[in-house]
MIPA-424000 format. One line per field, with one value per residue (C-alpha): x, y, z. Coordinates in nm, 3 decimals. Last residue first. Layout:
MIPA-424000
px	X,...
py	Y,...
pz	Z,...
***
This chain:
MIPA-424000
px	-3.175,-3.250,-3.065,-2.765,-2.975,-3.059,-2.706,-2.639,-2.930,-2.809,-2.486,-2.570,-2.798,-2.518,-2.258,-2.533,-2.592,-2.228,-2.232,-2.458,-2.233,-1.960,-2.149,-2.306,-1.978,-1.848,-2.161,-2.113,-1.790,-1.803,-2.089,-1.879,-1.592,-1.870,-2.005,-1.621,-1.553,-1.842,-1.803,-1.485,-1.233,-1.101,-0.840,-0.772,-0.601,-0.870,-1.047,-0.732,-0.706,-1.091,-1.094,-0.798,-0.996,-1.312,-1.109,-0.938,-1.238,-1.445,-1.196,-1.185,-1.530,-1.457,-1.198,-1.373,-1.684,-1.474,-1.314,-1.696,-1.820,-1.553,-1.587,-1.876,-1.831,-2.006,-2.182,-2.004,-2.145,-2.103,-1.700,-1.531,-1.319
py	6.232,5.984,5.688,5.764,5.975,5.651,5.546,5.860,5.914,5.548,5.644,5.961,5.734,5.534,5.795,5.997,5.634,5.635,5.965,5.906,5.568,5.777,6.082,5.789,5.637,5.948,6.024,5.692,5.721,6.053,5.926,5.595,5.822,6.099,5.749,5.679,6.010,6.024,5.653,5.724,5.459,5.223,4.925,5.047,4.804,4.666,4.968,5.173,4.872,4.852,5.289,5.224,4.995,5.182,5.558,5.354,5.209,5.548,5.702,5.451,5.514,5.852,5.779,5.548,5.806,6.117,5.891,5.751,6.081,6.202,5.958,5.962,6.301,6.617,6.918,7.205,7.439,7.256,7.243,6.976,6.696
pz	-8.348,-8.052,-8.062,-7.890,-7.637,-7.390,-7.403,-7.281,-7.025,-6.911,-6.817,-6.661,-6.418,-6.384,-6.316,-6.055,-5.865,-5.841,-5.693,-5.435,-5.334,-5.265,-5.075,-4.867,-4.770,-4.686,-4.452,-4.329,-4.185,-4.047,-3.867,-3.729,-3.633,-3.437,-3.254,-3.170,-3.049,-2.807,-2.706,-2.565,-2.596,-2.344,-2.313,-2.679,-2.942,-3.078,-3.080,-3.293,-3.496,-3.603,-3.644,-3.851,-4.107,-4.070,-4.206,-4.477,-4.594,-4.580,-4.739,-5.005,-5.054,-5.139,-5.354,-5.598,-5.609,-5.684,-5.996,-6.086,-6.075,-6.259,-6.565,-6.538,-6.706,-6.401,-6.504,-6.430,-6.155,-5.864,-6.001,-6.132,-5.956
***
């Protein structure tokens, strides 16, 4: 991970990317088990679970846009002298 100030490889963004969304995965998949398995939950919590879950999903899928777009500026630049 690099710093705000540093500009980014896509080769980060695509790392930071990867485990953000995992997160987010890992986060849903015990969220699923932990409703299954409750008689009751608290709506509350579960709407605050669901945010968390989306905001790391968007951060994740924000930075792949970044590596692509960085992508492209590259392959864009080869051929400019």
């Amino acid at each position: 991970m690099t710093s705000d100030e540093q500009v980014s490889s896509v080769h980060d963004l695509l790392n930071d990317a990867t485990q953000w969304l995992q997160y987010a995965r890992g986060v849903t998949a015990m969220l699923a088990d932990l409703i299954h398995e409750a008689e009751d939950f608290d709506c509350k919590h579960l709407s605050l679970s669901l945010e968390a879950i989306a905001a790391m999903t968007s951060h994740g899928t924000r930075q792949l846009g970044e590596a692509r777009a960085q992508l492209s500026w590259e392959a864009a630049m080869e051929g400019v002298p």
